[in-house]
N, C-alpha and C positions, 0 to 999 in steps of 0.2 A: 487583464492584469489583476484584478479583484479575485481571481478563481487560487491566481499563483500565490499573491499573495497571502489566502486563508489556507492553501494547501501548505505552503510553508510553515505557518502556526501551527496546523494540527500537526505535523511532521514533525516539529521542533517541543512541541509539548505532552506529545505521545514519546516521544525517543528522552526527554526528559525523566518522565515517569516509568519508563523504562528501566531508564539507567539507573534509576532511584532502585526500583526492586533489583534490580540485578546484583547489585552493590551490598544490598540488605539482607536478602536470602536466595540468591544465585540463580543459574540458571532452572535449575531441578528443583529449588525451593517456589519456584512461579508454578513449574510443571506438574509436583506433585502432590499438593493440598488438595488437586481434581481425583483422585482416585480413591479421598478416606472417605468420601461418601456419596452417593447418590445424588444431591445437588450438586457439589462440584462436579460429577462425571458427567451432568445434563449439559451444565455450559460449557463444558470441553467439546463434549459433543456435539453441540450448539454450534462453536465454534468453526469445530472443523467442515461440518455442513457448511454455513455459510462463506466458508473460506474455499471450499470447495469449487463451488456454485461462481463465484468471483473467480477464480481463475478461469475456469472455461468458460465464463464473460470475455475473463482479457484475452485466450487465444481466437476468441472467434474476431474479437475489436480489431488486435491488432491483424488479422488475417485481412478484416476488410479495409483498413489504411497501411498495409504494407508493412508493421513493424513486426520487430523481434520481442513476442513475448516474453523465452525461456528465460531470460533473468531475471525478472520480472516473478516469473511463475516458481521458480529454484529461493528468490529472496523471500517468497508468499512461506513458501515449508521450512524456512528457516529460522525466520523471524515472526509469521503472521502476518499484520495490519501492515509492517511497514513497504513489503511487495505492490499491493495494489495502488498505497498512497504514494508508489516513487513513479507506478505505472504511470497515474492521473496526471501526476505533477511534471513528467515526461511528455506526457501528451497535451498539456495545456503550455507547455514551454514552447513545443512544435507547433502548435496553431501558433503561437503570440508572436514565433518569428517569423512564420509563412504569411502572417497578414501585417505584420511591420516591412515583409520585404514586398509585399504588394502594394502598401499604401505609399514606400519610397518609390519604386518604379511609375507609380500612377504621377508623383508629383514632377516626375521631370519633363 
């Protein structure tokens, strides 16, 4: 429950500051301060490596527990950050009710 719950915080204070930039200088004004120079175009790049590298994380994860990455992987190239953290938070929702409906069955 501790996982869900910190997953929702980062979720809800990431999507806050989100919304803050987006509101402020749009979607394009996030996107392209990375192309006036050679540091921003590192951590762009940065970026999309390690955004990368996470998603073929999450197709092989969810290949080995049976789920359906692509929305997951389609919201990663849309948004970024918030793909993987709805992935996690999807997948720690499904343990918490797989072992809430084990520990009901066990009680009866």
């Amino acid at each position: 429950m501790k996982k869900i719950l910190l997953l929702v915080l980062v979720i809800a204070a990431f999507g806050a500051l989100s919304a803050t930039a987006l509101a402020d200088v749009g979607y394009l004004g996030i996107l392209l301060p990375h192309f006036q120079s050679s540091g921003g175009l590192q951590v762009l790049v940065d970026l999309v490596i390690a955004l990368t590298l996470v998603m073929i994380w999450m197709v092989a994860d969810a290949r080995r527990s049976q789920r359906n990455p692509w929305p997951w992987v389609a919201l990663t190239l849309v948004a970024g950050s918030f793909g993987p953290l709805g992935y996690l938070l999807a997948g720690a929702l499904r343990e918490h009710r797989a072992g809430t409906g084990a520990l009901a069955r066990g009680v009866r």
